[in-house]
C-alpha positions, 0 to 999 in steps of 0.5 A: 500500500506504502509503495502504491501512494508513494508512486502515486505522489511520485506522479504528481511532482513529475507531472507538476513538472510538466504543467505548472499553473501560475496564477500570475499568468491571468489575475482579474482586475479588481472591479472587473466582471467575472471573464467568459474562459472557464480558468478553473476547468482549463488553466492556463500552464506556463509550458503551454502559454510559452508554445502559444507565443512562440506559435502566435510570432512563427511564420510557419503557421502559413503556406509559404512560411511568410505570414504570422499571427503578429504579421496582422497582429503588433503588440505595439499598436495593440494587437492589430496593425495600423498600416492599411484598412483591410488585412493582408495575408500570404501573396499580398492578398487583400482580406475583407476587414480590418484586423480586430485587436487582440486584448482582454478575451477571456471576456468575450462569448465570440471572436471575429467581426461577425461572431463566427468562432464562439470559441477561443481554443478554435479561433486561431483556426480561421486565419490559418485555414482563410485563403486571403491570411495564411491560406494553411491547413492544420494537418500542413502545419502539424507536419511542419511541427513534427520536423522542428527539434525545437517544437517537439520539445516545447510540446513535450514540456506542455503536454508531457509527451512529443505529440504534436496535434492540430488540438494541441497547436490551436489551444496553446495559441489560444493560452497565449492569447488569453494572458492579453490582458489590458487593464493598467491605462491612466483610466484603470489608475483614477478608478484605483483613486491613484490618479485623476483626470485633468479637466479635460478629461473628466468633461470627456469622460462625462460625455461619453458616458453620456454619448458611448457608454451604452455600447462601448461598456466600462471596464472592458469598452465593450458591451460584446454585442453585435450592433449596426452604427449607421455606416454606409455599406462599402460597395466594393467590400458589400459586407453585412457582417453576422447576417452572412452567419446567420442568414438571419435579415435582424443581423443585416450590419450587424458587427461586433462592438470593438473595446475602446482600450488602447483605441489610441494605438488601434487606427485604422478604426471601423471592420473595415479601416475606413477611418484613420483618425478619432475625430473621423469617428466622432464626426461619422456618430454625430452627422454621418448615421445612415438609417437602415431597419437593424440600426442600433437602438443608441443612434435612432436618435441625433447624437449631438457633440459640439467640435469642442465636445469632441475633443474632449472625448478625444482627450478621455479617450487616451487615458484608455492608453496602457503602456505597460500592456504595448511594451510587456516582454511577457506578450513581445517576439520570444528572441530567444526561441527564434534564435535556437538553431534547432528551431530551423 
Protein backbone atom coordinates (compact mmCIF):
# COMPACT_ATOMS: atom_id res chain seq x y z
CA UNK A 1 0.00 0.00 0.00
CA UNK A 2 3.17 2.31 1.06
CA UNK A 3 4.68 1.75 -2.44
CA UNK A 4 1.45 2.50 -4.35
CA UNK A 5 0.97 6.10 -2.67
CA UNK A 6 4.50 6.59 -2.87
CA UNK A 7 4.13 6.12 -6.90
CA UNK A 8 1.39 7.93 -6.87
CA UNK A 9 2.76 11.05 -5.40
CA UNK A 10 5.52 10.37 -7.45
CA UNK A 11 3.25 11.01 -10.34
CA UNK A 12 2.11 14.10 -9.23
CA UNK A 13 5.56 16.03 -8.82
CA UNK A 14 6.76 14.60 -12.40
CA UNK A 15 3.56 15.93 -13.58
CA UNK A 16 3.77 19.07 -11.87
CA UNK A 17 6.79 19.37 -13.81
CA UNK A 18 5.22 19.42 -17.00
CA UNK A 19 2.39 21.51 -16.15
CA UNK A 20 2.80 24.43 -13.78
CA UNK A 21 -0.09 26.60 -13.39
CA UNK A 22 0.86 30.01 -12.35
CA UNK A 23 -1.77 32.16 -11.37
CA UNK A 24 0.35 35.16 -12.23
CA UNK A 25 -0.26 34.34 -15.51
CA UNK A 26 -4.22 35.71 -15.94
CA UNK A 27 -5.30 37.71 -12.49
CA UNK A 28 -8.95 39.61 -12.77
CA UNK A 29 -8.97 43.04 -12.20
CA UNK A 30 -10.44 44.19 -9.04
CA UNK A 31 -13.82 45.65 -10.07
CA UNK A 32 -13.91 43.78 -13.19
CA UNK A 33 -16.59 41.49 -14.09
CA UNK A 34 -16.12 37.69 -13.95
CA UNK A 35 -14.22 36.76 -17.62
CA UNK A 36 -16.45 34.00 -20.14
CA UNK A 37 -13.00 31.43 -20.17
CA UNK A 38 -13.54 28.73 -17.61
CA UNK A 39 -9.80 29.44 -15.83
CA UNK A 40 -10.82 26.64 -13.20
CA UNK A 41 -11.74 23.60 -15.64
CA UNK A 42 -8.93 24.97 -18.21
CA UNK A 43 -5.91 26.82 -16.57
CA UNK A 44 -3.52 28.44 -18.08
CA UNK A 45 0.01 26.46 -17.78
CA UNK A 46 3.21 28.34 -18.11
CA UNK A 47 4.78 25.47 -20.50
CA UNK A 48 1.84 25.66 -22.51
CA UNK A 49 1.36 29.61 -22.90
CA UNK A 50 5.14 29.66 -23.72
CA UNK A 51 4.48 27.12 -27.09
CA UNK A 52 1.14 29.67 -27.90
CA UNK A 53 3.82 32.64 -28.02
CA UNK A 54 6.15 31.13 -29.86
CA UNK A 55 3.47 29.74 -32.23
CA UNK A 56 1.38 33.36 -32.12
CA UNK A 57 5.16 35.14 -33.74
CA UNK A 58 6.05 31.78 -36.30
CA UNK A 59 5.64 32.29 -39.79
CA UNK A 60 5.14 28.54 -40.24
CA UNK A 61 1.88 28.84 -39.42
CA UNK A 62 1.17 29.66 -43.09
CA UNK A 63 1.82 28.09 -46.57
CA UNK A 64 4.89 29.89 -47.92
CA UNK A 65 6.47 30.19 -44.09
CA UNK A 66 5.76 34.25 -44.79
CA UNK A 67 2.88 35.43 -42.64
CA UNK A 68 2.47 35.09 -38.64
CA UNK A 69 -0.05 35.82 -36.30
CA UNK A 70 1.75 39.05 -35.01
CA UNK A 71 2.00 39.75 -39.14
CA UNK A 72 -1.72 41.23 -38.88
CA UNK A 73 -1.26 41.47 -35.15
CA UNK A 74 1.53 44.11 -33.35
CA UNK A 75 1.99 44.12 -29.92
CA UNK A 76 2.78 47.91 -30.43
CA UNK A 77 -0.12 49.11 -31.60
CA UNK A 78 -2.49 46.79 -29.88
CA UNK A 79 -2.60 43.64 -31.16
CA UNK A 80 -3.94 44.76 -34.75
CA UNK A 81 -1.89 46.67 -37.34
CA UNK A 82 -2.08 50.38 -38.50
CA UNK A 83 -0.64 50.39 -41.67
CA UNK A 84 -3.53 49.57 -44.11
CA UNK A 85 -7.58 49.47 -43.71
CA UNK A 86 -8.09 45.58 -44.64
CA UNK A 87 -5.56 42.86 -43.60
CA UNK A 88 -3.02 41.43 -45.80
CA UNK A 89 -2.12 37.93 -45.77
CA UNK A 90 0.42 35.49 -47.59
CA UNK A 91 0.88 36.82 -51.72
CA UNK A 92 -0.02 40.38 -50.84
CA UNK A 93 -3.80 39.36 -50.82
CA UNK A 94 -6.17 41.88 -49.65
CA UNK A 95 -8.81 40.35 -46.96
CA UNK A 96 -12.08 41.69 -46.36
CA UNK A 97 -11.73 43.53 -42.56
CA UNK A 98 -9.86 45.20 -40.59
CA UNK A 99 -7.51 43.29 -38.18
CA UNK A 100 -9.57 43.49 -34.59
CA UNK A 101 -7.04 43.97 -31.59
CA UNK A 102 -6.33 41.37 -29.83
CA UNK A 103 -6.83 42.24 -25.55
CA UNK A 104 -8.66 41.17 -22.83
CA UNK A 105 -10.72 37.83 -24.50
CA UNK A 106 -11.05 35.84 -21.68
CA UNK A 107 -14.50 38.33 -21.64
CA UNK A 108 -15.80 37.53 -24.92
CA UNK A 109 -18.55 34.55 -25.82
CA UNK A 110 -17.49 35.04 -29.59
CA UNK A 111 -14.19 36.23 -31.68
CA UNK A 112 -14.06 37.89 -35.23
CA UNK A 113 -16.10 40.83 -36.55
CA UNK A 114 -19.01 38.98 -37.33
CA UNK A 115 -19.03 36.46 -34.22
CA UNK A 116 -18.12 33.44 -36.45
CA UNK A 117 -15.91 31.30 -33.97
CA UNK A 118 -17.67 31.24 -30.41
CA UNK A 119 -14.68 29.90 -29.23
CA UNK A 120 -11.31 30.65 -28.19
CA UNK A 121 -9.28 27.30 -28.20
CA UNK A 122 -10.54 27.34 -32.20
CA UNK A 123 -10.07 30.90 -33.19
CA UNK A 124 -6.60 30.59 -34.17
CA UNK A 125 -8.15 28.08 -36.90
CA UNK A 126 -10.00 30.65 -39.22
CA UNK A 127 -6.97 32.80 -40.34
CA UNK A 128 -4.70 29.75 -40.73
CA UNK A 129 -7.20 27.99 -42.67
CA UNK A 130 -8.67 31.70 -44.80
CA UNK A 131 -7.31 31.56 -48.15
CA UNK A 132 -6.77 35.86 -48.09
CA UNK A 133 -4.43 35.24 -44.33
CA UNK A 134 -2.40 32.27 -44.13
CA UNK A 135 -4.05 30.10 -46.95
CA UNK A 136 -2.88 26.70 -44.45
CA UNK A 137 -4.50 23.95 -43.35
CA UNK A 138 -3.52 22.30 -39.86
CA UNK A 139 -2.65 18.96 -40.56
CA UNK A 140 0.09 21.04 -43.11
CA UNK A 141 1.21 22.95 -40.21
CA UNK A 142 1.50 19.76 -37.75
CA UNK A 143 3.74 18.14 -40.22
CA UNK A 144 5.97 21.32 -40.47
CA UNK A 145 5.83 20.97 -36.18
CA UNK A 146 6.79 17.28 -36.41
CA UNK A 147 10.01 18.09 -38.46
CA UNK A 148 11.22 21.07 -35.95
CA UNK A 149 13.66 19.69 -32.94
CA UNK A 150 12.57 22.57 -31.09
CA UNK A 151 8.61 22.45 -31.33
CA UNK A 152 8.90 18.74 -30.20
CA UNK A 153 10.45 19.65 -27.22
CA UNK A 154 8.26 22.80 -26.25
CA UNK A 155 5.08 20.42 -26.86
CA UNK A 156 6.74 17.96 -24.83
CA UNK A 157 7.11 20.25 -21.72
CA UNK A 158 3.40 21.25 -22.36
CA UNK A 159 1.86 18.45 -22.55
CA UNK A 160 4.12 15.68 -21.22
CA UNK A 161 4.94 13.96 -24.14
CA UNK A 162 6.14 14.83 -28.23
CA UNK A 163 2.84 14.60 -29.82
CA UNK A 164 2.05 17.07 -32.00
CA UNK A 165 -1.79 17.53 -32.76
CA UNK A 166 -3.97 20.41 -34.73
CA UNK A 167 -5.57 20.21 -30.98
CA UNK A 168 -2.87 20.98 -29.07
CA UNK A 169 -1.39 23.75 -31.73
CA UNK A 170 -4.58 25.62 -31.79
CA UNK A 171 -5.10 25.62 -27.58
CA UNK A 172 -1.64 26.85 -26.97
CA UNK A 173 -2.19 29.76 -29.23
CA UNK A 174 -5.45 30.25 -27.60
CA UNK A 175 -3.47 30.05 -23.67
CA UNK A 176 -1.32 32.80 -25.09
CA UNK A 177 -3.87 34.96 -26.07
CA UNK A 178 -5.65 34.62 -23.01
CA UNK A 179 -2.93 36.01 -20.85
CA UNK A 180 -3.51 39.50 -23.39
CA UNK A 181 -4.82 41.33 -20.59
CA UNK A 182 -5.03 45.38 -20.67
CA UNK A 183 -6.00 46.88 -17.52
CA UNK A 184 -3.16 49.40 -16.06
CA UNK A 185 -4.40 52.63 -18.61
CA UNK A 186 -4.46 56.39 -16.72
CA UNK A 187 -8.25 55.36 -16.72
CA UNK A 188 -7.52 51.99 -14.57
CA UNK A 189 -5.09 54.33 -12.31
CA UNK A 190 -8.26 57.03 -11.44
CA UNK A 191 -10.51 54.05 -10.96
CA UNK A 192 -7.69 52.78 -8.40
CA UNK A 193 -8.02 56.58 -6.97
CA UNK A 194 -4.16 56.81 -7.76
CA UNK A 195 -4.90 59.43 -10.19
CA UNK A 196 -7.30 61.78 -11.56
CA UNK A 197 -8.07 63.33 -14.60
CA UNK A 198 -7.30 66.65 -15.68
CA UNK A 199 -10.45 68.96 -16.55
CA UNK A 200 -10.33 67.99 -19.76
CA UNK A 201 -10.85 64.58 -19.21
CA UNK A 202 -13.12 64.40 -16.87
CA UNK A 203 -15.91 66.92 -19.34
CA UNK A 204 -14.85 63.72 -21.70
CA UNK A 205 -15.09 61.03 -19.55
CA UNK A 206 -18.91 62.80 -18.96
CA UNK A 207 -19.51 62.87 -22.23
CA UNK A 208 -19.04 59.77 -23.01
CA UNK A 209 -20.78 58.21 -20.72
CA UNK A 210 -23.43 60.40 -21.74
CA UNK A 211 -22.95 59.52 -25.74
CA UNK A 212 -20.89 55.88 -25.81
CA UNK A 213 -21.19 54.12 -22.79
CA UNK A 214 -24.31 52.13 -23.64
CA UNK A 215 -22.15 50.27 -26.46
CA UNK A 216 -18.67 50.55 -25.56
CA UNK A 217 -19.32 49.29 -21.73
CA UNK A 218 -16.76 50.26 -18.68
CA UNK A 219 -14.44 48.47 -17.97
CA UNK A 220 -13.97 46.50 -20.87
CA UNK A 221 -15.28 49.30 -23.52
CA UNK A 222 -17.33 46.85 -24.97
CA UNK A 223 -20.64 45.73 -24.40
CA UNK A 224 -19.77 42.42 -26.53
CA UNK A 225 -22.85 42.68 -28.52
CA UNK A 226 -23.22 42.91 -32.43
CA UNK A 227 -24.80 46.44 -33.21
CA UNK A 228 -25.34 48.00 -36.78
CA UNK A 229 -23.70 52.00 -36.05
CA UNK A 230 -25.06 53.57 -39.12
CA UNK A 231 -22.01 53.15 -41.59
CA UNK A 232 -22.88 53.25 -45.14
CA UNK A 233 -22.07 49.64 -46.89
CA UNK A 234 -18.83 49.92 -48.52
CA UNK A 235 -19.85 48.69 -52.21
CA UNK A 236 -16.74 47.31 -53.14
CA UNK A 237 -16.46 45.11 -50.00
CA UNK A 238 -20.76 44.79 -49.54
CA UNK A 239 -20.07 43.21 -46.12
CA UNK A 240 -23.02 42.86 -43.81
CA UNK A 241 -21.39 41.38 -41.20
CA UNK A 242 -23.09 38.41 -38.62
CA UNK A 243 -26.24 38.12 -41.42
CA UNK A 244 -23.57 36.16 -43.64
CA UNK A 245 -23.59 33.76 -40.47
CA UNK A 246 -26.70 33.59 -39.63
CA UNK A 247 -28.97 34.30 -42.90
CA UNK A 248 -30.97 35.87 -40.04
CA UNK A 249 -32.32 39.57 -42.21
CA UNK A 250 -32.33 41.06 -37.91
CA UNK A 251 -28.40 40.68 -38.09
CA UNK A 252 -28.04 42.51 -41.73
CA UNK A 253 -24.92 45.05 -40.47
CA UNK A 254 -24.60 43.89 -37.50
CA UNK A 255 -20.80 43.98 -36.48
CA UNK A 256 -19.13 43.34 -33.39
CA UNK A 257 -18.56 46.37 -30.95
CA UNK A 258 -14.72 46.55 -30.78
CA UNK A 259 -13.29 47.58 -26.89
CA UNK A 260 -12.33 51.28 -26.94
CA UNK A 261 -8.83 50.15 -24.65
CA UNK A 262 -5.88 51.42 -26.19
CA UNK A 263 -8.39 52.98 -29.43
CA UNK A 264 -5.30 55.37 -29.40
CA UNK A 265 -2.79 52.84 -30.88
CA UNK A 266 -5.57 50.50 -32.94
CA UNK A 267 -6.19 53.08 -36.02
CA UNK A 268 -7.26 52.43 -38.64
CA UNK A 269 -10.95 52.44 -36.96
CA UNK A 270 -14.36 50.52 -38.12
CA UNK A 271 -14.37 46.44 -39.74
CA UNK A 272 -13.07 47.90 -42.48
CA UNK A 273 -10.44 50.54 -41.52
CA UNK A 274 -12.49 53.14 -43.26
CA UNK A 275 -11.02 55.96 -40.72
CA UNK A 276 -7.84 56.65 -39.50
CA UNK A 277 -8.43 59.41 -37.26
CA UNK A 278 -10.55 59.54 -33.83
CA UNK A 279 -12.32 62.82 -34.89
CA UNK A 280 -13.38 60.95 -38.34
CA UNK A 281 -15.04 58.68 -35.68
CA UNK A 282 -16.73 61.03 -33.61
CA UNK A 283 -17.63 63.13 -36.72
CA UNK A 284 -19.50 59.82 -38.70
CA UNK A 285 -21.79 59.37 -34.98
CA UNK A 286 -22.86 62.99 -34.68
CA UNK A 287 -23.62 63.59 -38.69
CA UNK A 288 -22.79 60.88 -40.82
CA UNK A 289 -25.57 57.94 -39.48
CA UNK A 290 -27.27 56.01 -42.06
CA UNK A 291 -30.60 54.91 -41.08
CA UNK A 292 -31.45 51.48 -42.18
CA UNK A 293 -34.08 48.69 -40.09
CA UNK A 294 -31.43 46.89 -37.88
CA UNK A 295 -29.97 50.39 -36.96
CA UNK A 296 -28.78 50.23 -33.27
CA UNK A 297 -31.33 51.48 -30.98
CA UNK A 298 -28.41 54.05 -29.45
CA UNK A 299 -28.50 56.14 -32.65
CA UNK A 300 -32.36 56.37 -33.64
CA UNK A 301 -31.81 59.48 -32.38
CA UNK A 302 -29.40 62.60 -33.43
CA UNK A 303 -26.00 62.27 -31.05
CA UNK A 304 -25.23 65.98 -30.80
CA UNK A 305 -21.38 66.91 -29.90
CA UNK A 306 -20.17 70.44 -30.43
CA UNK A 307 -16.11 70.49 -32.16
CA UNK A 308 -15.24 71.05 -28.52
CA UNK A 309 -17.20 68.12 -27.13
CA UNK A 310 -15.41 66.16 -29.24
CA UNK A 311 -12.11 66.75 -28.45
CA UNK A 312 -12.74 66.27 -25.11
CA UNK A 313 -13.95 62.65 -25.95
CA UNK A 314 -10.72 62.60 -27.64
CA UNK A 315 -8.89 63.78 -24.56
CA UNK A 316 -10.91 60.87 -22.00
CA UNK A 317 -10.21 58.70 -24.60
CA UNK A 318 -6.37 58.42 -24.42
CA UNK A 319 -6.38 57.52 -20.80
CA UNK A 320 -7.85 54.20 -22.05
CA UNK A 321 -3.91 54.03 -23.26
CA UNK A 322 -1.95 51.26 -21.47
CA UNK A 323 1.67 51.41 -21.92
CA UNK A 324 2.54 48.79 -19.94
CA UNK A 325 0.28 46.28 -21.56
CA UNK A 326 2.00 47.74 -25.50
CA UNK A 327 5.73 47.24 -24.00
CA UNK A 328 5.08 43.94 -21.55
CA UNK A 329 8.42 41.45 -22.55
CA UNK A 330 5.99 38.72 -21.35
CA UNK A 331 3.47 39.34 -24.74
CA UNK A 332 6.67 40.52 -27.08
CA UNK A 333 8.61 38.29 -30.03
CA UNK A 334 10.48 35.44 -27.86
CA UNK A 335 14.14 36.16 -29.31
CA UNK A 336 15.44 33.81 -27.50
CA UNK A 337 13.27 30.95 -29.14
CA UNK A 338 13.63 32.16 -32.72
CA UNK A 339 17.49 32.28 -32.36
CA UNK A 340 17.94 28.30 -31.19
CA UNK A 341 19.48 26.65 -34.33
CA UNK A 342 17.12 23.89 -33.60
CA UNK A 343 14.23 25.74 -34.36
CA UNK A 344 15.09 25.99 -38.02
Amino acid sequence: MKTKVFVFLFLLIVLAGFHTVNDSLFEVPKGWPKPQHDFLKKPLLKETVELGRALFYDQILSRNNSVSCASCHSQYTAFTHVDHALSHGIDDRIGKRNSPALMNLAWQKSFMWDGAVNHIEVQALAPISNPLEMDENISSVVKKLNATVQYQKLFYKAFGDSAITGERTLKAISQFMLTLVSSNSKYDSVMRKETHFNAQENRGYNLFKKHCSSCHTEPLFTNDRFENNGLPVDTSLMDKGRYAITQNPKDSLLFKVPTLRNIEFSYPYMHDGRFKKLSDVLKHYSNGITHSPTLSKELLGPIVMTSEERVDIIAFLLTLTDKTFLFDKRFSYPKTFFSDPAKD
